[in-house]
GUSE-992772 format. One record per residue: residue number from 1; chain; residue in three letters; x, y negated, z of N, C-alpha, C in turn. Coordinates in steps of 0.05 Angstrom, whole numbers. Last residue first. Layout:
N
NUM;A;Ala;X;Y;Z;X;Y;Z;X;Y;Z
...
END
This chain:
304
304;A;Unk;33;80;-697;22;72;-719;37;83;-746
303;A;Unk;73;75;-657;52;96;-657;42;98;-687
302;A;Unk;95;33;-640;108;48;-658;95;76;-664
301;A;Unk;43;6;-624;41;2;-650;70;15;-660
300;A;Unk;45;29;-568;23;28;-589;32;26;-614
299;A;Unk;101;-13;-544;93;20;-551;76;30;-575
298;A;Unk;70;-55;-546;90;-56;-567;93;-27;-572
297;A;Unk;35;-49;-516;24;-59;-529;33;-48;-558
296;A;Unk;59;-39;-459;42;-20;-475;40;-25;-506
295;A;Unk;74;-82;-455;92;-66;-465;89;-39;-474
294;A;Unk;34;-105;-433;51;-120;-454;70;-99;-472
293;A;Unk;23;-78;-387;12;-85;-409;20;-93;-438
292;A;Unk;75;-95;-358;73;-69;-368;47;-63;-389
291;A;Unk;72;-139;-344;94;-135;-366;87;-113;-373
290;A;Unk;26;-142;-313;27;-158;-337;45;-153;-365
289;A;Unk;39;-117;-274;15;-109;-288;18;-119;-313
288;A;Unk;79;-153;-254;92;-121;-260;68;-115;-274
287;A;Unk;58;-185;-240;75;-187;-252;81;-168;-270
286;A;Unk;23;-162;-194;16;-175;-220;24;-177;-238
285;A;Unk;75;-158;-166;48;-133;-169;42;-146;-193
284;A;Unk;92;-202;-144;103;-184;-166;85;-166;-176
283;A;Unk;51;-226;-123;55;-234;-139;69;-219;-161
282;A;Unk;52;-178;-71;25;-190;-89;31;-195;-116
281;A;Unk;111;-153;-61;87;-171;-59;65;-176;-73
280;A;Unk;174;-135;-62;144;-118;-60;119;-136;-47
279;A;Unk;241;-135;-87;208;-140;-79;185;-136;-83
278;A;Unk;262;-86;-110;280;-108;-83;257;-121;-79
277;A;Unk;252;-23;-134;251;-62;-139;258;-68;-113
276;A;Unk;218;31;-168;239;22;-141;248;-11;-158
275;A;Unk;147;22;-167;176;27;-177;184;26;-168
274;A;Unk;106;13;-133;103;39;-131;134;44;-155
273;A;Unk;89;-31;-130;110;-31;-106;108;6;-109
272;A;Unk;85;-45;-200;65;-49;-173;100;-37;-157
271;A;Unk;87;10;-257;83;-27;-239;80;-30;-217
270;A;Unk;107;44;-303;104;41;-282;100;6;-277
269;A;Unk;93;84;-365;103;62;-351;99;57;-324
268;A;Unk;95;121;-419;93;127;-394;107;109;-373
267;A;Unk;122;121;-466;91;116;-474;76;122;-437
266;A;Unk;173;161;-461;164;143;-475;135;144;-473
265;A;Unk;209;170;-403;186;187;-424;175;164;-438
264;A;Unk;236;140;-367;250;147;-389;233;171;-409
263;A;Unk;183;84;-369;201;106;-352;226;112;-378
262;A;Unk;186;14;-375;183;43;-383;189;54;-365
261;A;Unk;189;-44;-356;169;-27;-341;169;9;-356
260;A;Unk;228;-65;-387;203;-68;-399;182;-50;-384
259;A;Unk;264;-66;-350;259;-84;-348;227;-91;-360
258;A;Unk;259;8;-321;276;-10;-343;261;-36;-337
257;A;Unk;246;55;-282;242;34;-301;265;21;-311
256;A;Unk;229;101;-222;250;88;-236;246;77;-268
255;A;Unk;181;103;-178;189;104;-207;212;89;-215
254;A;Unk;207;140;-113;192;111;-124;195;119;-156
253;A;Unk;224;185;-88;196;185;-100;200;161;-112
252;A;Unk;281;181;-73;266;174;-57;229;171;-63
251;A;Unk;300;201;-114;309;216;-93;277;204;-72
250;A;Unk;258;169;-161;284;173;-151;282;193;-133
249;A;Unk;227;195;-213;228;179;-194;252;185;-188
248;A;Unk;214;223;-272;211;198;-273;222;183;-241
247;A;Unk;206;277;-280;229;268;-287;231;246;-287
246;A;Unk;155;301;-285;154;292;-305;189;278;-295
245;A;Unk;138;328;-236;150;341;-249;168;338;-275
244;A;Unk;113;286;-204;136;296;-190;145;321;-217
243;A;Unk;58;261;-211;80;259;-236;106;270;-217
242;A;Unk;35;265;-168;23;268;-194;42;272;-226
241;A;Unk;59;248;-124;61;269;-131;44;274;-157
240;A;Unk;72;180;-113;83;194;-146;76;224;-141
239;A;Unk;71;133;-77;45;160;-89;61;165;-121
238;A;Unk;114;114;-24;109;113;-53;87;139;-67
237;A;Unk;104;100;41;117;120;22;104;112;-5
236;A;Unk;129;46;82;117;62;66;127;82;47
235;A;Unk;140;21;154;152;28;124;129;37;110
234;A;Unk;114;32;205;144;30;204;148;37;171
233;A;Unk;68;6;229;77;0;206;107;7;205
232;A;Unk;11;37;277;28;37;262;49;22;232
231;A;Unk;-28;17;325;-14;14;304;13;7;287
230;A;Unk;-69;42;373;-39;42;364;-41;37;331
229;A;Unk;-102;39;430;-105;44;400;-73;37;396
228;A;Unk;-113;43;483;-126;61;477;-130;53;449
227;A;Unk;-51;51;534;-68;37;510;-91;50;496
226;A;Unk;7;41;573;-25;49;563;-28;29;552
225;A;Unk;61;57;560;48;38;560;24;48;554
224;A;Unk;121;91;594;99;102;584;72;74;584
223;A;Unk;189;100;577;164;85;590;137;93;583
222;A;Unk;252;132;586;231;120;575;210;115;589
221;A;Unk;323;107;577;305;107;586;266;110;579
220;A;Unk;361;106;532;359;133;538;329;139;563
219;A;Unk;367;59;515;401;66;540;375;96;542
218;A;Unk;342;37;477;368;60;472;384;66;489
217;A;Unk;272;78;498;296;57;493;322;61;483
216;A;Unk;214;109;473;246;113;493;262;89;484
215;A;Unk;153;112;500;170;96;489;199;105;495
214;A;Unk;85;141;495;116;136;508;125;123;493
213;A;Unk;14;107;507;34;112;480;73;114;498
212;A;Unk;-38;140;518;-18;115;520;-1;123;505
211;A;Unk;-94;154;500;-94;142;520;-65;132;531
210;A;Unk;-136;166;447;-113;161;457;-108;146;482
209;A;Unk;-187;199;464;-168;201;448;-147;192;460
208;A;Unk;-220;227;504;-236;200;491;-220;190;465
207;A;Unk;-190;255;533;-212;263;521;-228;247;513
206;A;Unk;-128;239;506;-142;244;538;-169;256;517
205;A;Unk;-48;243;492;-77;249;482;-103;256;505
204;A;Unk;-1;202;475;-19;216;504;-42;214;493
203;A;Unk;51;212;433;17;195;444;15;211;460
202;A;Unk;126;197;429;102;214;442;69;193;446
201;A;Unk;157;168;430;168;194;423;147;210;431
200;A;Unk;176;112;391;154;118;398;157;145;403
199;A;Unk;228;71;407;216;81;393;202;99;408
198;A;Unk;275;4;422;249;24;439;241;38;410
197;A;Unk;293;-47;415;312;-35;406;295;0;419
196;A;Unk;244;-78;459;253;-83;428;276;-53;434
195;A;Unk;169;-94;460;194;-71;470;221;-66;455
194;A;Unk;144;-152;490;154;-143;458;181;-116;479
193;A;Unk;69;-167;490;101;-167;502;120;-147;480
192;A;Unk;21;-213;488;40;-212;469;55;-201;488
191;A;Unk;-20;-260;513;-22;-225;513;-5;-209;492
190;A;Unk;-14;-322;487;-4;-300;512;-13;-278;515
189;A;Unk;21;-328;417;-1;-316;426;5;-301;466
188;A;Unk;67;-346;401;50;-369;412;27;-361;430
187;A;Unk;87;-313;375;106;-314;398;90;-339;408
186;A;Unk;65;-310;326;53;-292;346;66;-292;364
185;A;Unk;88;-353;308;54;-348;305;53;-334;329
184;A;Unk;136;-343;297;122;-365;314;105;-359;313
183;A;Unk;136;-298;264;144;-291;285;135;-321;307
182;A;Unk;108;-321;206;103;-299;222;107;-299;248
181;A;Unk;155;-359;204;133;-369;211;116;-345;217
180;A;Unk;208;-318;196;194;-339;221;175;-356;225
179;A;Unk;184;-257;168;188;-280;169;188;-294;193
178;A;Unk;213;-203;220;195;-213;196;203;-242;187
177;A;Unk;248;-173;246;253;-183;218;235;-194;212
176;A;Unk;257;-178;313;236;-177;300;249;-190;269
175;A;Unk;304;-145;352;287;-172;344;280;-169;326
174;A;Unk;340;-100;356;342;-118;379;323;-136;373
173;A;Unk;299;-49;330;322;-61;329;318;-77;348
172;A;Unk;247;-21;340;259;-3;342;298;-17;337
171;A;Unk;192;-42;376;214;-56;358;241;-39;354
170;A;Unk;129;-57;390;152;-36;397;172;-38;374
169;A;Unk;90;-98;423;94;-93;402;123;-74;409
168;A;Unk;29;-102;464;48;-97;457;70;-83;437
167;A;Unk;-24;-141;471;-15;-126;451;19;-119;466
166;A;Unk;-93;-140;507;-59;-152;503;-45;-134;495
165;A;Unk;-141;-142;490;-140;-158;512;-103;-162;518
164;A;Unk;-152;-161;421;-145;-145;448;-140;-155;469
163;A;Unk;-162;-208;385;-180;-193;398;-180;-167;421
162;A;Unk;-114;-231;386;-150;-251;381;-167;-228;388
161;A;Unk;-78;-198;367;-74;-213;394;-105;-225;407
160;A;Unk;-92;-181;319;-97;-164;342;-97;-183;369
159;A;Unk;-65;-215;295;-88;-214;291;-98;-198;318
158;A;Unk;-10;-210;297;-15;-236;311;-48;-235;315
157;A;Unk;1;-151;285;0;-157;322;-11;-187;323
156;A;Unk;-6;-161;237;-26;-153;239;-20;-154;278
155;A;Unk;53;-195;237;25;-214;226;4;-195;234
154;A;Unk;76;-152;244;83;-181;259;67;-192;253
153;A;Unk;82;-116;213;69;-111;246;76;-135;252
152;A;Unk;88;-140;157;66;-125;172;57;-123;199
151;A;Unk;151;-156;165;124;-177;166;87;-161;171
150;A;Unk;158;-121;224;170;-127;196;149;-150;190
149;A;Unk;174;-84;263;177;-109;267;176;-122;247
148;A;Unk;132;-34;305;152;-46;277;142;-69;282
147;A;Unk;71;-10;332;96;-4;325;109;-22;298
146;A;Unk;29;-52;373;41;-43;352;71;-31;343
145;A;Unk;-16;-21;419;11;-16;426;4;-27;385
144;A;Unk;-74;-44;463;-63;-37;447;-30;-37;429
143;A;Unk;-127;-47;504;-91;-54;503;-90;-34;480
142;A;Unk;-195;-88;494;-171;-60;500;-143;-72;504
141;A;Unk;-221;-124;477;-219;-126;499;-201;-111;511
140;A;Unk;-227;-85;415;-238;-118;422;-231;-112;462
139;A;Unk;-215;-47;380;-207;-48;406;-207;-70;422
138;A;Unk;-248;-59;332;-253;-24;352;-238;-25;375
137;A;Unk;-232;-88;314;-247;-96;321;-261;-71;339
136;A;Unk;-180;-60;276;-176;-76;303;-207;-85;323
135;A;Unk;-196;-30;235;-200;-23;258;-189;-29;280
134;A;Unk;-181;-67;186;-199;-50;178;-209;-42;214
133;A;Unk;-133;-95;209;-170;-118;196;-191;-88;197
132;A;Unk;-103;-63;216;-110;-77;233;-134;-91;232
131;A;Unk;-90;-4;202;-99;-11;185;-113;-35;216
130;A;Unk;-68;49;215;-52;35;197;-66;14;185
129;A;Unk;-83;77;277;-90;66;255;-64;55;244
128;A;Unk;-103;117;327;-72;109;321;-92;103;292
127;A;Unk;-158;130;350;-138;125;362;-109;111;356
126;A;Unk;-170;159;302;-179;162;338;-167;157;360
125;A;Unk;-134;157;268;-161;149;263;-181;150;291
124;A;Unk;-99;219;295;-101;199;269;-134;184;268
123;A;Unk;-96;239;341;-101;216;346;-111;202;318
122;A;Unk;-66;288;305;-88;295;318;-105;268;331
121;A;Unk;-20;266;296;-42;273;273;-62;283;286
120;A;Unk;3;251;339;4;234;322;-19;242;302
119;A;Unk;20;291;380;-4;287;377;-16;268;354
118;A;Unk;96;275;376;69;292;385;48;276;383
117;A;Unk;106;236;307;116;246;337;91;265;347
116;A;Unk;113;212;262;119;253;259;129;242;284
115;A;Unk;97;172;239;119;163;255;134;201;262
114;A;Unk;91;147;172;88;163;199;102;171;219
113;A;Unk;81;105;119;85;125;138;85;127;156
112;A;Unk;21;81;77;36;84;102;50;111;109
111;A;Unk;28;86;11;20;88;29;35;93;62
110;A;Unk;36;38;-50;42;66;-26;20;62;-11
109;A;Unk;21;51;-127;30;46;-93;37;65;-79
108;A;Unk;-1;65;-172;-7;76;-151;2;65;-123
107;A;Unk;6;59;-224;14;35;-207;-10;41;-183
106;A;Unk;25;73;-286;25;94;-255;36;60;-240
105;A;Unk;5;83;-345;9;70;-325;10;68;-305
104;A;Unk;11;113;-409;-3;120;-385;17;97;-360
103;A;Unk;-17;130;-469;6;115;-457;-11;122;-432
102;A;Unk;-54;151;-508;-32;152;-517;-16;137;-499
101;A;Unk;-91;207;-479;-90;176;-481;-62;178;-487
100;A;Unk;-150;246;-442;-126;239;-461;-128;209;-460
99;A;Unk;-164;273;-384;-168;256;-393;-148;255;-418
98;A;Unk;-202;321;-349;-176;318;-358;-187;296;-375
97;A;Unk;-236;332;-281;-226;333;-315;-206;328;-320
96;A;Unk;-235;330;-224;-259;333;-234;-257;339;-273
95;A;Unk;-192;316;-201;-203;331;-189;-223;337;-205
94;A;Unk;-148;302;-261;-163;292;-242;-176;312;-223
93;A;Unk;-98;291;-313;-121;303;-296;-119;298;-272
92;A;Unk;-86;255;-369;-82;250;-331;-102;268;-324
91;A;Unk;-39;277;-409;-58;281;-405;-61;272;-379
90;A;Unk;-9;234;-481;-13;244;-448;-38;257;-437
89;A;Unk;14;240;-544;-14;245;-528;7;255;-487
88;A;Unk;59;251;-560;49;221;-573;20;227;-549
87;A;Unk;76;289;-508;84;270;-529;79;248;-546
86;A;Unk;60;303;-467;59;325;-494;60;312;-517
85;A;Unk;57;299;-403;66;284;-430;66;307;-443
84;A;Unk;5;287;-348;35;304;-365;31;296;-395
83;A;Unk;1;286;-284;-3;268;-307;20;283;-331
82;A;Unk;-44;301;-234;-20;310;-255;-22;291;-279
81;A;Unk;-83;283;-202;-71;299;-201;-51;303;-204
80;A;Unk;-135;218;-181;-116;243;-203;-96;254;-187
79;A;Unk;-194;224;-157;-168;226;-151;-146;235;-177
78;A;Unk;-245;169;-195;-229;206;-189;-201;193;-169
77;A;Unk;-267;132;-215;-266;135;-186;-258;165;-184
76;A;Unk;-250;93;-265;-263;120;-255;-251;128;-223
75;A;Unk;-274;30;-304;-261;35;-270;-270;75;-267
74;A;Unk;-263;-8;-353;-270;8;-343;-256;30;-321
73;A;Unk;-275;-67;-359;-253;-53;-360;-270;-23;-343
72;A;Unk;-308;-119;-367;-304;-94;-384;-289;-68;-377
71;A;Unk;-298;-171;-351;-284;-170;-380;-290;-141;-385
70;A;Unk;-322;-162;-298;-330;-180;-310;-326;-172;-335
69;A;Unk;-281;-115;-278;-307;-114;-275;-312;-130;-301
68;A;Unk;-235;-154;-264;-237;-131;-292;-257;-122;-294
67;A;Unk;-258;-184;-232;-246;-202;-262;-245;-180;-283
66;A;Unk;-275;-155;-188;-299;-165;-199;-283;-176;-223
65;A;Unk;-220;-146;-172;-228;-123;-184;-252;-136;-206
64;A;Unk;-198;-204;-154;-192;-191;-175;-206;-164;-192
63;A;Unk;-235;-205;-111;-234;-229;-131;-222;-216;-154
62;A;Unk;-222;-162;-69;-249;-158;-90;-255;-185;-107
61;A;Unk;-166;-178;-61;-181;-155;-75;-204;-153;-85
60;A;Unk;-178;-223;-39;-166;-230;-56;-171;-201;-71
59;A;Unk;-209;-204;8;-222;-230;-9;-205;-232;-36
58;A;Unk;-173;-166;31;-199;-155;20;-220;-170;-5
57;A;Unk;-152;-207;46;-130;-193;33;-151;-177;16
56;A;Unk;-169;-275;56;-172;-252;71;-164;-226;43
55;A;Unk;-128;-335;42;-151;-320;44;-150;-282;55
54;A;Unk;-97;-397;29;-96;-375;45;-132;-360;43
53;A;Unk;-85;-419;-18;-75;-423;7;-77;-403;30
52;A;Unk;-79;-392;-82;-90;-385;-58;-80;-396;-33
51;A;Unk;-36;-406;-118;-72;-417;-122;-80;-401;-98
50;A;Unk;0;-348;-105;1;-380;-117;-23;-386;-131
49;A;Unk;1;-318;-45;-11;-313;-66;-13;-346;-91
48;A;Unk;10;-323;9;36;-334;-10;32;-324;-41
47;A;Unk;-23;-314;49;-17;-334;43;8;-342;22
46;A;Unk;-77;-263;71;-50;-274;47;-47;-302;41
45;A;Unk;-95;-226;129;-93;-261;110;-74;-266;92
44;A;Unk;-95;-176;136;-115;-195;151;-118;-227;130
43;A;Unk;-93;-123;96;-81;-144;102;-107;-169;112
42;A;Unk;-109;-78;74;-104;-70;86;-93;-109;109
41;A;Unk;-122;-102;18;-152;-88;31;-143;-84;71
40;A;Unk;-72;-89;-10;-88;-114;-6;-109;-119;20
39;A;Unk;-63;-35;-27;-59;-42;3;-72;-66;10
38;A;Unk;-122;-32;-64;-92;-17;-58;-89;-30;-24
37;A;Unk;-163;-53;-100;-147;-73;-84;-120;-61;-71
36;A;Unk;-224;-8;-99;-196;-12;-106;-189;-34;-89
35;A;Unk;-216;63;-53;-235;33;-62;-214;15;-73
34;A;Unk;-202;120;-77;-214;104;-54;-231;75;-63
33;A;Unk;-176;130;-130;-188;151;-117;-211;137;-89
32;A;Unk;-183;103;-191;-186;100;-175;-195;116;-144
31;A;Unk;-162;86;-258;-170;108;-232;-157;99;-209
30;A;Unk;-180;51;-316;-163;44;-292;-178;76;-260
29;A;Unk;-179;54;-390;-185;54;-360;-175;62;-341
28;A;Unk;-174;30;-446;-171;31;-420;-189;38;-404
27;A;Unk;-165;10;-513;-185;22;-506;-181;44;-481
26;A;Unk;-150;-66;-524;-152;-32;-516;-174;-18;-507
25;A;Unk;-159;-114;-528;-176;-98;-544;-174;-66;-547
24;A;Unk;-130;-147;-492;-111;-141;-524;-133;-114;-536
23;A;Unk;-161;-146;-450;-158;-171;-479;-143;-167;-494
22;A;Unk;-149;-102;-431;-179;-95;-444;-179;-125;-462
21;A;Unk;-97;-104;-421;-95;-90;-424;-132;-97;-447
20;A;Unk;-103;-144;-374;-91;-155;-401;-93;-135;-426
19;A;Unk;-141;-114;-342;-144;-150;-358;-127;-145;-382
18;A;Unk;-101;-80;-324;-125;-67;-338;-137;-95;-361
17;A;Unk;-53;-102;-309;-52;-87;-329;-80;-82;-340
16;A;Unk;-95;-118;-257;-78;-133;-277;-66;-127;-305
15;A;Unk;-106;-75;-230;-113;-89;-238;-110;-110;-269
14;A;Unk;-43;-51;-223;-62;-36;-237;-87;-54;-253
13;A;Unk;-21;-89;-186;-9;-83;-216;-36;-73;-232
12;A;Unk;-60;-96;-142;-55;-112;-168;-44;-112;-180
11;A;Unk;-97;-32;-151;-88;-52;-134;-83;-65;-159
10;A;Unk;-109;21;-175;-127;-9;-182;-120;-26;-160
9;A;Unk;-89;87;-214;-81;59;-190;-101;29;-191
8;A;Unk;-64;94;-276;-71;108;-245;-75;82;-222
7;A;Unk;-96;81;-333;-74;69;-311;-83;81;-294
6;A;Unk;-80;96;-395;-95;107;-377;-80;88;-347
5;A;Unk;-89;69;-469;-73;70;-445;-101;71;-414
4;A;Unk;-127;90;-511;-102;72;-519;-78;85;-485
3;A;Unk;-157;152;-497;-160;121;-496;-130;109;-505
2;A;Unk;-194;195;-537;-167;187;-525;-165;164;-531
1;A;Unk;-249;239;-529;-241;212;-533;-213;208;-523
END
């Protein structure tokens, strides 16, 4: 069987492409290696979602997946692999097959990076998380250290605040970028202290896991803050090794596009915070699902 268009990815580009994608009567489906919603899943409360005042990041993920659910769309729970062009026909393989299809949609996202200090991968998940709604409630009463200042670690430290016994946040510039309603929020919270212009050069690993976190400053001084969880947000990396051969990303992995979401392989498009773009939100995500559907569309029929 070769489907119209294959989409890697089921956050909300992916999503979204798949909707518009199964009402223009294609013949789609959307992979999925984990659970879908993408980073969404990863977020305590979204509030700048338009028709959503505010709801839980997991609530807005599984509102969307159940819409392509509902209309049909068909969901495979593989990892893919490789995605390769052979011209009017693509192939996405997977851990488990190979798939055909005349267009292909890579709205994979990212994923967190890492800070690559000692013990860091050996704490992973025992200790050091990327993920505050998912395993804040594992340190209900604890101390716990956030790294970064961005809107991530500034909204998942405000959450943490409600349930550790007191957060400190580690700021590798003089003050916190996030938004300022972000940063009031959590400058309201008392078990809040903030390490600013400080990076993380070492976990202390005990026999229960993590047990504190160093810090060096920039006059060269460092400190050692116990804690027995850590989270991480200093940035993300983009998921393109699937397509690292196909000539499509920058220096930096992201997909490089055009306006109509192509790559420069015809019949091979990108969406979501997994192109290179100046914004990376919800709304564009969608956005980006939408045009790239659309543009499948037009693709398709020089097919014909």
């Amino acid at each position: 069987m070769i489907y119209d268009v294959l989409i890697v990815g089921s956050g909300p580009a992916g999503i979204t492409a798949g909707i518009y994608a199964q009402r223009a009567n294609l013949k789609v489906a959307m992979f999925e290696k984990n659970a879908p919603g993408g980073q969404l899943v990863n977020y305590n409360e979204i509030e700048n979602y338009t028709g959503f005042k505010k709801m839980a990041g997991y609530e807005l993920a599984q509102a969307m997946i159940d819409h392509a659910y509902d209309i049909g769309v068909e969901v495979i729970y593989e990892g893919v692999t490789e995605v390769q062009d052979l011209g009017k026909i693509k192939k996405v393989i997977t851990e488990e097959q190979t798939y055909e299809a005349k267009s292909v949609i890579i709205a994979t996202g990212n994923v967190p990076r890492r800070l690559g200090v000692e013990n860091e991968d050996q704490l992973a998940s025992n200790g050091i998380s990327w993920c505050a709604i998912c395993d804040g409630p594992l340190y209900k009463g604890q101390k716990v250290v956030v790294v970064g200042g961005g809107n991530s670690a500034v909204e998942e430290a405000a959450y943490l605040t409600t349930l550790a016994s007191h957060v400190t946040v580690v700021q590798n510039l003089k003050e916190l970028t996030a938004d300022k309603k972000a940063q009031d929020i959590l400058m309201k919270a008392k078990n809040v202290d903030f390490k600013f212009s400080s990076v993380v050069t070492k976990f202390i690993k005990g026999d229960q896991g993590l047990e504190g976190v160093v810090i060096k400053n920039d006059q060269g001084n460092e400190e050692t803050i116990e804690a027995t969880g850590c989270f991480e947000y200093v940035g993300m990396i983009p998921v393109t090794e699937m397509v690292k051969d196909l000539g499509i990303t920058t220096d930096y992995g992201y997909i490089k596009t055009n306006e109509k979401l192509e790559t420069i392989v015809p019949g091979i498009f990108g969406a979501g915070d997994v192109i290179e773009k100046h914004i990376r939100q919800v709304v564009t995500a969608t956005s980006d699902g939408a045009i790239a559907a659309q543009n499948v569309l037009k693709y398709l029929e020089t097919l014909e």
